[in-house]
Every structure is written in C-alpha cells, then in structure tokens.
C-alpha positions in Angstrom: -69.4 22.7 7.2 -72.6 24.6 7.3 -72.1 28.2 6.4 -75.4 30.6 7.0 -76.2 33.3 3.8 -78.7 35.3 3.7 -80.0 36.9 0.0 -81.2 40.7 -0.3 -82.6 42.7 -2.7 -80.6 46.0 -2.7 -81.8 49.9 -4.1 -85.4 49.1 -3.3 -87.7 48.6 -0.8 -89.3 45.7 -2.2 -89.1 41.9 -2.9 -88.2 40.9 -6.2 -87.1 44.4 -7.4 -83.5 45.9 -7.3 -80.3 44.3 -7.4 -80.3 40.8 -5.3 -77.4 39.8 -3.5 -75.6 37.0 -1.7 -74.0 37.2 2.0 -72.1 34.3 2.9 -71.2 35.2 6.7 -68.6 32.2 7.3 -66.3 33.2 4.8 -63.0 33.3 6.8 -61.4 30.0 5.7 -62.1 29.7 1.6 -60.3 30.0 -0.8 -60.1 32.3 -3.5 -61.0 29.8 -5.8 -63.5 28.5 -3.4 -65.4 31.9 -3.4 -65.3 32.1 -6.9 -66.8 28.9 -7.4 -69.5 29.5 -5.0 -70.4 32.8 -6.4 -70.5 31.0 -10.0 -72.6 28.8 -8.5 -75.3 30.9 -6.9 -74.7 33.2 -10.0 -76.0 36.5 -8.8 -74.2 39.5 -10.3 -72.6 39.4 -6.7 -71.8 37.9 -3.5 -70.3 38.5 -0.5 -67.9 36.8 1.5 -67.7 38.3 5.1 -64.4 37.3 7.0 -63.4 38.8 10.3 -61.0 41.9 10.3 -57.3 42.0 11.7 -58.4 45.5 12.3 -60.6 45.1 15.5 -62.2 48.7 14.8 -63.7 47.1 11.3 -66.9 45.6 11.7 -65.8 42.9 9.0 -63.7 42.6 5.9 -65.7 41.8 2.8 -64.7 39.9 -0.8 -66.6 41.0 -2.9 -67.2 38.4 -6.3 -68.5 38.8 -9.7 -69.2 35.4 -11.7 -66.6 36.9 -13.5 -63.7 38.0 -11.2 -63.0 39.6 -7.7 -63.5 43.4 -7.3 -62.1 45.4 -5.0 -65.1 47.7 -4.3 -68.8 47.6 -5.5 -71.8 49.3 -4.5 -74.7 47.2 -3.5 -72.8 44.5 -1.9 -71.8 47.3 0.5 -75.1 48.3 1.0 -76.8 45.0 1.5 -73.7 44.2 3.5 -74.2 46.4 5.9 -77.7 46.0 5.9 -77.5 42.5 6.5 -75.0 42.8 9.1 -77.1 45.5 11.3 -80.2 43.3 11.3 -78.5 39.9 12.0 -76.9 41.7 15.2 -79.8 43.8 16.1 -83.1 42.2 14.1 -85.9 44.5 13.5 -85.0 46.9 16.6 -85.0 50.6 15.5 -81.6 52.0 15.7 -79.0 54.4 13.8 -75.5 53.3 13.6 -72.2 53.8 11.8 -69.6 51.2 11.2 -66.4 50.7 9.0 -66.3 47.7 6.6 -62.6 46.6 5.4 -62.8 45.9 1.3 -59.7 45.4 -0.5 -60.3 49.1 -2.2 -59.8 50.3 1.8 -62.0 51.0 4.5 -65.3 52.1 4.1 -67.6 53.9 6.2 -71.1 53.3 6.5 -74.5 54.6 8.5 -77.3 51.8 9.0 -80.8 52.8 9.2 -83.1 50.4 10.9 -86.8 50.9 11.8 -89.3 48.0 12.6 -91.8 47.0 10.0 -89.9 48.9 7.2 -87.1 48.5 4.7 -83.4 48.9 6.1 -81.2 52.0 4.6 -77.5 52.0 4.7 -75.3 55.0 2.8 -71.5 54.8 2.7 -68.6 57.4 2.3 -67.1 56.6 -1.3 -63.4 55.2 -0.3 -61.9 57.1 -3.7 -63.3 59.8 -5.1 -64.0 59.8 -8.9 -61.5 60.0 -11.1 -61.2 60.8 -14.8 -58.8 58.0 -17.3 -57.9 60.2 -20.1 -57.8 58.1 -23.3 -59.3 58.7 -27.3 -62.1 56.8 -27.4 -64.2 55.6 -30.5 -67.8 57.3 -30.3 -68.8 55.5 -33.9 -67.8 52.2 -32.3 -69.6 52.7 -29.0 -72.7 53.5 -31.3 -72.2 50.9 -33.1 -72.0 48.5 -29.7 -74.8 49.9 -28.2 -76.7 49.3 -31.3 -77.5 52.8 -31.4 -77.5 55.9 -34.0 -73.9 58.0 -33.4 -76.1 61.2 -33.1 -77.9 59.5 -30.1 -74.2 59.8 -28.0 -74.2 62.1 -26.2 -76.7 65.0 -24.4 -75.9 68.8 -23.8 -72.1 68.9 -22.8 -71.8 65.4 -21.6 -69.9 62.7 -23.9 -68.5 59.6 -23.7 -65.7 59.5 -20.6 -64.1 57.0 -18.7 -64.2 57.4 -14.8 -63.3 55.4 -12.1 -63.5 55.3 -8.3 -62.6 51.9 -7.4 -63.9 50.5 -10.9 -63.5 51.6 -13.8 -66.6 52.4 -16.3 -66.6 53.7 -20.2 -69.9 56.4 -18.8 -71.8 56.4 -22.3 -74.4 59.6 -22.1 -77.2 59.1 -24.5 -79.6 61.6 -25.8 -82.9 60.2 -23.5 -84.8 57.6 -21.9 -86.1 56.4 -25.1 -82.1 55.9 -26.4 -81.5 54.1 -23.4 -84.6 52.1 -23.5 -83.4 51.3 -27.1 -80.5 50.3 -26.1 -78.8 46.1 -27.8 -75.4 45.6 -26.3 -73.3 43.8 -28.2 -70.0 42.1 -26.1 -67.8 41.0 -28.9 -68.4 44.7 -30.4 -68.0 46.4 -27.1 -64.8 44.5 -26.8 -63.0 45.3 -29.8 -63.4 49.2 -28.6 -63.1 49.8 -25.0 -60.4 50.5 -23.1 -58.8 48.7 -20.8 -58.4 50.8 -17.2 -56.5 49.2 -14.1 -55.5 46.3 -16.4 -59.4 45.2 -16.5 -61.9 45.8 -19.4 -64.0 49.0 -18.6 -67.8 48.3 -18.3 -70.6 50.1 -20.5 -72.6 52.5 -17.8 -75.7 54.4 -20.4 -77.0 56.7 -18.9 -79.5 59.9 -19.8 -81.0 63.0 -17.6 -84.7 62.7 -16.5 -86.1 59.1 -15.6 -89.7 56.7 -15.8 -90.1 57.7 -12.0 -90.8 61.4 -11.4 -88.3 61.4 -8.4 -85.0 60.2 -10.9 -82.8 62.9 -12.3 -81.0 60.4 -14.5 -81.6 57.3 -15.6 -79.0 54.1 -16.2 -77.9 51.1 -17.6 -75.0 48.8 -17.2 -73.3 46.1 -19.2 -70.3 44.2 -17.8 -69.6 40.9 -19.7 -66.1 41.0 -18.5 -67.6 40.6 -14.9 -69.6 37.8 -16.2 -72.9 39.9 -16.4 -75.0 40.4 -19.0 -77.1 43.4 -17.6 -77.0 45.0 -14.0 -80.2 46.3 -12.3 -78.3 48.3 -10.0 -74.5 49.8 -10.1 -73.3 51.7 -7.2 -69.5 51.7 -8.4 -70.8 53.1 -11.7 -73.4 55.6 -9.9 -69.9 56.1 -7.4 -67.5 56.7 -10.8 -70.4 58.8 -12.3 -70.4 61.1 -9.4 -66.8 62.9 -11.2 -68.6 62.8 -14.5 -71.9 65.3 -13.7 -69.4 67.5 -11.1 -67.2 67.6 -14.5 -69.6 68.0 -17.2 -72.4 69.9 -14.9 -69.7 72.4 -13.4 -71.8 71.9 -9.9 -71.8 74.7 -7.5 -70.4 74.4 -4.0 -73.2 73.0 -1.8 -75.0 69.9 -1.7 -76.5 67.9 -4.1 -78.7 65.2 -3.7 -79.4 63.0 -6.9 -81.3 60.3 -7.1 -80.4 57.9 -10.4 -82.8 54.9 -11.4 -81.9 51.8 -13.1 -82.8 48.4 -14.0 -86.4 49.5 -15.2 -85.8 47.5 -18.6 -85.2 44.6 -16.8 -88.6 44.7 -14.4 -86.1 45.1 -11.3 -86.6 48.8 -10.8 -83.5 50.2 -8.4 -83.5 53.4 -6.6 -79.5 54.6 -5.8 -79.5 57.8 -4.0 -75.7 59.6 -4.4 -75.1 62.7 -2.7 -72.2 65.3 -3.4 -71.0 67.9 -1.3 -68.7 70.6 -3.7 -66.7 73.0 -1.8 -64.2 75.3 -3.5 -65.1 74.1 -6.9 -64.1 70.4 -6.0 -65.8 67.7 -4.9 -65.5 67.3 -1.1 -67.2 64.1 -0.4 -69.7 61.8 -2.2 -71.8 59.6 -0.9 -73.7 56.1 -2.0 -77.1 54.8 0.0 -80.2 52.6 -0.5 -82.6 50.6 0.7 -82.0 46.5 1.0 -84.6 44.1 2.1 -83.9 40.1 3.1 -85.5 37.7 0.5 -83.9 34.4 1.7 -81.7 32.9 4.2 -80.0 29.3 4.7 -77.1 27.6 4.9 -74.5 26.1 2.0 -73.4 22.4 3.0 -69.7 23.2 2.5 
C-alpha cells in the first residue's frame, strides 16, 4: 500500500534548520509495532502517524514516535502536524483557523496560521499544565554527566528540578551560554543519576537565560537517549514542562508573558519555540506552545 508523508522542518522558517519531522497521513491500519519500525527507519527524532478520530469534532488523532518509544505528547510533531494538515487541505491560501488534534495525552487545541509565499505558524493550548515531581536529586552527578564544573549548575534562584507536562524532563539550569555551549553528555552517566518519572527515564533539558539571537530570553539544550536521541534541536514538551519551572523560580506576575527560547544552535539547526504564559492570581492560567514549520519533502512509503 502506498501511504503519502510529507517531512517539515519545525521552529523555523527555513529549510534545513529546526527540528525536521515525519507525517505519515495513512496511519489508521499499523500497528504499533509497525509505527515503530517505520519511525526507526526514517530515524528522525520523530514521526507522526495521523489516523482518523472516533471523535468527529477532532481534526485527526496523532501517534506520536520516538526511535526510542511512543509518547503521549510532544511539541513539534504538534506543530508541524498541524501545519502539515492546514496546507494539505487548503495549500498556500491565506487563512486563520483553529482545530483540535486527539493525542493520547488528550485533546489538543491548535490555531493555524497560513499566508501565501511565507512560512506556516501553528500555536497550541498545552493539554497539562506543568507540573513539579518532587524527588532529591544529585547536582555533583548531573555535573559530572554534563561534563561540566558543579559551580556551573545552576543561575540566580533556579536549580536543578524535575517538571513535567505530558513528559517528564530533569530541567538542568546552567550558569550561561558558554556552560551550555560547553556542554558533553554522557548517557551511561546520566543514567546512573536520573530519576525515573511516569515509569520512564527523565530527559536532560540545559538551559541558561539570554541567547546567540538577540530576540531569545533563554537558551536550551536537550538529551534524550532513552527516546533514542542523541541531541534534539527543538523540544516543545521540554519548552511546555519548563513553562512551571520560570513561573516557579521567576515568581511571574499576573499578566502575560511572551518568551521566546532558542535551541539547537550547537548543532547548526537553529530552532525558534515561542511559549507564552498567562498568570492570573499568582498561578498560571494557560500556557501556550507555537512556531513556524516549513515542508522539505513529500512521497509516499511502499507499505
């Protein structure tokens, strides 16, 4: 059977920069391990599988696979997603749009930007807000796997936490951009220290204030190699989970708060996530996850 995909590169407005991704849009009769094979095969960090809702107000449910595992949220692939969903059904016409895509974490909500002759934007409604794991974690050891000094953990109030809001990360503050940059993860260290949240191994999300790019206010890295990636150039579930961690550690006013994080400069795939949070009462109210996704490549997969 001929199944059309389609590849985008997701948090930029470019080709050949931010965090690519695989859409497979026949996805309603594989298997688990099927899906899991194919994304091994095509080995991005992830792909897509989009299957047809029982809900008929969804626009489409999505699984969502690491080489590693299945998750039951993620960032870009909900961005390039939807993307990739508006433009099939409407090309390059200009138009707004909101629809509602089913993942296993629940439904999530998302607004589609499309305008001729330039890059695609979709933002979506995190599904859980971020939540704190409290747990005594080992700041020597994460030094130690990040191949960095123990005095480089760790910037004004912010320290090493673990936050999840749909995924679970181990959010690793590091004194600047040049710590980051510096920055030799070590997996068989990493996994003698970190926590396991969910019953799955919590990722290593570095991040620092400032940025390379004069319009960052942080900048990030992430490790997962119990997702069966080595480095990400573009995190929206950590940017998502990191959301609690600067309302926690910045003690944000009520109002709104538009913060734009890089990532993936180290790996010459530069990634712009913009997250927005909206504090009322001292809590967070809502948080929200958006980007830009262009279309690389599209084909089919003889399967």
């Amino acid at each position: 059977m001929a199944r059309s995909y389609s590849v985008y590169d997701v948090f930029t407005d470019r080709k050949l920069a931010g965090n690519p991704l695989a859409v497979i849009f026949d996805g309603d009769d594989l298997s688990d391990e099927a899906m899991q094979a194919i994304t091994r095969e095509i080995n991005l960090s992830e792909t897509v599988f989009v299957q047809p809702s029982a809900n008929p107000a969804y626009a489409a449910k999505l699984r969502i696979f690491t080489p590693g595992r299945e998750l039951p949220f993620a960032g870009h692939p909900t961005v390039g997603t939807a993307v990739a969903l508006a433009e099939r059904a409407d090309g390059a016409a200009t138009r707004d749009l909101v629809s509602v895509l089913e993942e296993n974490v629940g439904p999530v909500r998302c607004a589609v930007r499309l305008r001729e002759g330039e890059a695609s934007f979709a933002e979506f409604d995190l599904p859980r807000k971020s939540q704190p794991a409290i747990m005594p974690l080992d700041k020597l050891g994460i030094a130690d796997a990040l191949s960095l000094k123990v005095t480089e953990i760790g910037f004004e109030n912010h320290m090493p936490s673990v936050w999840s809001a749909g995924v679970p990360f181990l959010l690793i503050p590091v004194h600047d951009v040049g710590a980051a940059q510096r920055v030799e993860f070590d997996p068989q260290l990493w996994e003698k220290i970190v926590p396991f949240v969910d019953g799955a191994l919590a990722s290593a999300y570095v991040y620092c204030r400032g940025g390379v790019n004069h319009v960052a206010k942080f900048h990030a890295r992430m490790f997962a190699s119990g997702m069966g990636i080595v480095e990400d150039p573009a995190t929206g579930s950590a940017a998502a989970a990191l959301s609690g961690a600067i309302h926690h550690f910045d003690r944000l006013t009520d109002g709104h708060h538009p913060i734009m994080i890089e990532q993936g400069v180290e790996m010459g795939r530069p990634s712009f996530i913009h997250l927005h949070i909206d504090v009322d009462g001292g809590t967070i109210s809502n948080a929200r996850i958006g980007g830009q996704a262009v279309r690389l490549a599209s084909g089919t997969l003889d399967l």
